[in-house]
C-alpha positions in Angstrom: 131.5 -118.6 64.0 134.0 -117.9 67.0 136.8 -120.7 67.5 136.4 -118.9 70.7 132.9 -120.2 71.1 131.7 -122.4 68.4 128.1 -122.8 69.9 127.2 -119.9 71.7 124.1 -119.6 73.4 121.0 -117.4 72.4 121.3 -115.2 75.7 124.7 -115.3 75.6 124.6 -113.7 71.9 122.2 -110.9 73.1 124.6 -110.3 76.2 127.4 -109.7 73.8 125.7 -107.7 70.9 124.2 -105.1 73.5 127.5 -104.6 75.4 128.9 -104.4 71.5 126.1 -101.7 71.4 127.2 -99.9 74.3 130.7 -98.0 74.7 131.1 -98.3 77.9 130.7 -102.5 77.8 133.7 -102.6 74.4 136.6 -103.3 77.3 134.3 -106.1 78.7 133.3 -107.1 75.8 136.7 -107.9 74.2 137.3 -109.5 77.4 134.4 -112.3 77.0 135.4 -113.0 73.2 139.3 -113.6 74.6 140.0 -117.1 74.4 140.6 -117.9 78.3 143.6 -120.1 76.7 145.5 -117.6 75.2 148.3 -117.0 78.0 149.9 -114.7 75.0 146.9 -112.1 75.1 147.5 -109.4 78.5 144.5 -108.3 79.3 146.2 -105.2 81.5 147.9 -104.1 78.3 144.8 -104.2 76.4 143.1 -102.1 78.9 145.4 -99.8 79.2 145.2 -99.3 75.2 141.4 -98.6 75.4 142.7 -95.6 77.7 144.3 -94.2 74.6 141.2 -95.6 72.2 139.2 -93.3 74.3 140.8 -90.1 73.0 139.0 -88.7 70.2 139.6 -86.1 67.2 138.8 -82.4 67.9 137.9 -83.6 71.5 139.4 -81.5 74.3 141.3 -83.7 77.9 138.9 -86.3 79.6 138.1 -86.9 83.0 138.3 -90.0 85.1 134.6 -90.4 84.9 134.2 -90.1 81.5 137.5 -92.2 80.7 135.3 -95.1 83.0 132.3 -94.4 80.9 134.1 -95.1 77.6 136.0 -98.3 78.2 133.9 -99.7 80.9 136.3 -100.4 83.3 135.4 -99.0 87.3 137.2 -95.9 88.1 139.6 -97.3 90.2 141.2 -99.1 87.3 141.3 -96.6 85.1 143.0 -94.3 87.7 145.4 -97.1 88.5 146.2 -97.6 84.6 146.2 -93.1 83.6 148.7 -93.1 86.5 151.1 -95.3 84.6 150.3 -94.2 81.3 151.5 -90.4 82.7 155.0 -92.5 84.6 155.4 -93.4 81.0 154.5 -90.2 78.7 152.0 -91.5 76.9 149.1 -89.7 78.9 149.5 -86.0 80.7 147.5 -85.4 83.6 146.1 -81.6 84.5 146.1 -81.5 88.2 143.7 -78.1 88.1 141.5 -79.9 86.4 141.4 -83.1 87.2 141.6 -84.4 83.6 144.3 -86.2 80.8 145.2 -86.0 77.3 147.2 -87.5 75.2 150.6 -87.5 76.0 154.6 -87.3 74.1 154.8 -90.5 74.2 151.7 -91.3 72.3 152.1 -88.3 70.1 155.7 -89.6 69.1 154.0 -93.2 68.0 151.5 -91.6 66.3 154.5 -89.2 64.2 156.5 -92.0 63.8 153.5 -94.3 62.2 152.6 -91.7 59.9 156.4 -90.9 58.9 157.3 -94.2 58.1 154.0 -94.4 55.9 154.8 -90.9 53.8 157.7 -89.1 54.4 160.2 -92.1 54.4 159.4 -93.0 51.3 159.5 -89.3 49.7 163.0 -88.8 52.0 164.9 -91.9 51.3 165.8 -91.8 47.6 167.0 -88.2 48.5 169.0 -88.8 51.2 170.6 -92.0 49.6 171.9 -90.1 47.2 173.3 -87.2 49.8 174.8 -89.9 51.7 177.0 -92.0 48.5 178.0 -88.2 47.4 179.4 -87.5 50.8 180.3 -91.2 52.2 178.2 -90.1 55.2 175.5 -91.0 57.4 172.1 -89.2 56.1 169.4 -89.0 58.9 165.4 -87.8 59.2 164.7 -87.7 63.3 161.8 -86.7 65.3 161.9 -85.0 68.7 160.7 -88.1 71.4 161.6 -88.6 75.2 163.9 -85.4 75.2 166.0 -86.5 72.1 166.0 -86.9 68.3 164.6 -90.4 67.1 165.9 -91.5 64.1 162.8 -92.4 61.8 165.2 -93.2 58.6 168.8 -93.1 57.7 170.6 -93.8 54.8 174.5 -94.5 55.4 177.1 -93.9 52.5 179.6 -96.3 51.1 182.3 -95.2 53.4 184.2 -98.1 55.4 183.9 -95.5 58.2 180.5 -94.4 59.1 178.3 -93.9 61.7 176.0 -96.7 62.5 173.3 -95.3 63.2 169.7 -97.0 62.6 166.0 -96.2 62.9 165.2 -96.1 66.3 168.6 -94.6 67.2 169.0 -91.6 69.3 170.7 -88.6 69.9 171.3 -85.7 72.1 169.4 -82.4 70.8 171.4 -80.0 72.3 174.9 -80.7 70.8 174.0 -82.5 67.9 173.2 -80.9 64.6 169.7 -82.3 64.1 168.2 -81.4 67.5 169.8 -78.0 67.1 168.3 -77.4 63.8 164.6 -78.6 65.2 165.3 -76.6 68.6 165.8 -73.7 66.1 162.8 -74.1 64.0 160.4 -74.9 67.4 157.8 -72.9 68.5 159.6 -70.2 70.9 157.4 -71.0 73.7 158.0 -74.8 73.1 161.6 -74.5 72.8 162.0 -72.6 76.2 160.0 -75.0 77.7 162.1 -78.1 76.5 165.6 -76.3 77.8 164.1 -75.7 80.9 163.9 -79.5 81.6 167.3 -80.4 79.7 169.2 -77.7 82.0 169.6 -79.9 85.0 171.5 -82.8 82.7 174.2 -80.5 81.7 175.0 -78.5 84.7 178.4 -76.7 84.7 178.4 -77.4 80.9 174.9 -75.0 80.3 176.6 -72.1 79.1 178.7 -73.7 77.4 175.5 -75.7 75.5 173.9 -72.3 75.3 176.6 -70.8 73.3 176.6 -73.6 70.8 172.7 -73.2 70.3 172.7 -69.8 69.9 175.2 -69.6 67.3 173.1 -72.8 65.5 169.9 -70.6 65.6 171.8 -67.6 64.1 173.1 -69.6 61.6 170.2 -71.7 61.0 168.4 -68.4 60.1 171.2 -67.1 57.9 171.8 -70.5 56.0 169.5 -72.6 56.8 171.6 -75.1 58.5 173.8 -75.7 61.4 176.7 -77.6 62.1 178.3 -79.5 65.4 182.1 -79.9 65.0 182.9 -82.3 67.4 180.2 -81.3 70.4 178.6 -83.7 70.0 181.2 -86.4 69.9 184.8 -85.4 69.6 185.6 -87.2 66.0 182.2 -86.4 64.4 181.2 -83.5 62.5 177.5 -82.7 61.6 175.4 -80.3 59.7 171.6 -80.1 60.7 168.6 -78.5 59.1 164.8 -78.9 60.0 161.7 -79.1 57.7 158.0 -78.4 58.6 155.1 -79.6 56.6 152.4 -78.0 55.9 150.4 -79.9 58.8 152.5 -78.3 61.5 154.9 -81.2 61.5 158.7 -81.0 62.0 161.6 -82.7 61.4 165.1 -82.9 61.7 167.5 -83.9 58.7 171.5 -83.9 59.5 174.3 -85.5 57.5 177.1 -86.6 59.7 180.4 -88.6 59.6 184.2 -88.4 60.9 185.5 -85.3 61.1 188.2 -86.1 58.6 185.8 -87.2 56.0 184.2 -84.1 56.5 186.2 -81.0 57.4 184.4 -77.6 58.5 185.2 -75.7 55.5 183.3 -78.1 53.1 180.9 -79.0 55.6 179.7 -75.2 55.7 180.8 -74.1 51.8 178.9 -77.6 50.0 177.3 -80.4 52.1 175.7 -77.8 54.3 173.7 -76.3 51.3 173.2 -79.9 49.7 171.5 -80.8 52.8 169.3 -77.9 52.6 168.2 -78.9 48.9 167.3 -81.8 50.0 165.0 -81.0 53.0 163.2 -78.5 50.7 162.4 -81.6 47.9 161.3 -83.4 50.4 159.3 -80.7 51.4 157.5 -79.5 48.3 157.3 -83.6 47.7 155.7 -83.9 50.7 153.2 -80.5 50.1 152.0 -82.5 47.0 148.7 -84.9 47.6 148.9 -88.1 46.2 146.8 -89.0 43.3 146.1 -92.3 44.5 
């Protein structure tokens, strides 16, 4: 029995298990079971959520009509709500035609749910280790809201390090990471991703060019990039990327002071470590689990 209605009535039970029934009647139907009390439950959040809910699996972009057929909230509403969800990247709206999908935003949540799930715990071990051998900071990213998220980072025993933490980010362009994963990016998706970073840099965008260009080259030749100080003037960085077999891609760096590590060991020995341990955690992660 509901706590929300301990004694419901017989018409009000049909009323609810034939809008339970119905697609279109879930939104109102969540809203009738709320507890009116709760001043902790937003109902404009929860509606905006169906939105998202409404998206299916080998389903192409959906329309405002069929977006107010699925959650059962009028048209207005749902336009109101889509029109925020696009402000905030989690929905992308087609204006030819007329019609969303899912957006970076909700993309990104979706990567960084199912990283922390698998590829953490395959990563983490392996980069702990990386990190104590080098007294640096070890990172896993993902690309989200034009920079690298940090999904996992593993920091050495160093008095000096980094601190950086999951959820941190960083710039894509100058830092070893996002070059690496700007390197190993779908060309077309690449180009498209400068073309919006251009206007933060300026003056400076041939000067970010060169840098990337000489990351792809070597990223190509070695399998791993560096940033001596572009990034920030006392840190150096070596970056490398790893896709999964499902498409996915990552970023994996190892970064610290520049004194702690100089260029010539950063390219001649933790450059290559870092690239044995993106491909363990790439043949661990090809591997299904037996569970």
């Amino acid at each position: 029995m509901s706590k929300t209605d301990p004694h419901p009535a017989p018409a009000n039970g049909r009323r609810r298990k034939a809008m339970e029934a119905s697609p279109a009647g879930l939104s109102a139907a969540r809203d009738d079971l709320k507890d009116s009390s709760d001043r902790q439950f937003v109902v404009a959040l929860a509606r905006g959520l169906d939105i998202l809910k409404a998206f299916r699996p080998r389903e192409g972009p959906l329309g405002n009509r069929e977006l107010s057929e699925r959650t059962g909230m009028p048209a207005a509403t749902v336009s109101r709500l889509a029109y925020t969800l696009c402000r905030l990247g989690y929905l992308e709206f087609n204006p030819r035609q007329e019609n969303y999908e899912l957006g970076s935003s909700t993309l990104a949540l979706g990567q960084v749910a199912l990283a922390r799930r698998n590829i953490r715990k395959v990563a983490a071990p392996l980069m702990q280790e990386l990190a104590d051998r080098t007294n640096g900071n070890v990172g896993l990213g993902i690309l989200h809201k034009r920079m690298m998220l940090y999904i996992e980072t593993c920091e050495g025993s160093g008095l000096i390090g980094l601190r950086l933490f999951n959820g941190s980010r960083i710039p894509i362009i100058t830092s070893a990471m996002g070059r690496a994963y700007l390197a190993r990016m779908e060309e077309g998706e690449r180009e498209r991703l400068l073309e919006v970073l251009q206007p933060q840099f300026g003056a400076d965008w041939a000067t970010a060019m060169v840098g990337l260009q000489k990351a792809m080259r070597d990223m190509d030749r070695y399998g791993f990039c560096t940033s001596l100080g572009e990034w920030q003037s006392y840190i150096h960085g070596a970056g490398t990327a790893i896709r999964l077999s499902d498409g996915s891609l990552y970023g994996l760096n190892l970064g610290g002071a520049a004194y702690l590590l100089p260029e010539r060991e950063l390219v001649e020995v933790y450059g290559p470590q870092l690239v044995e341990v993106a491909e363990k955690i790439r043949k661990a992660m090809s591997v299904p689990d037996e569970a």
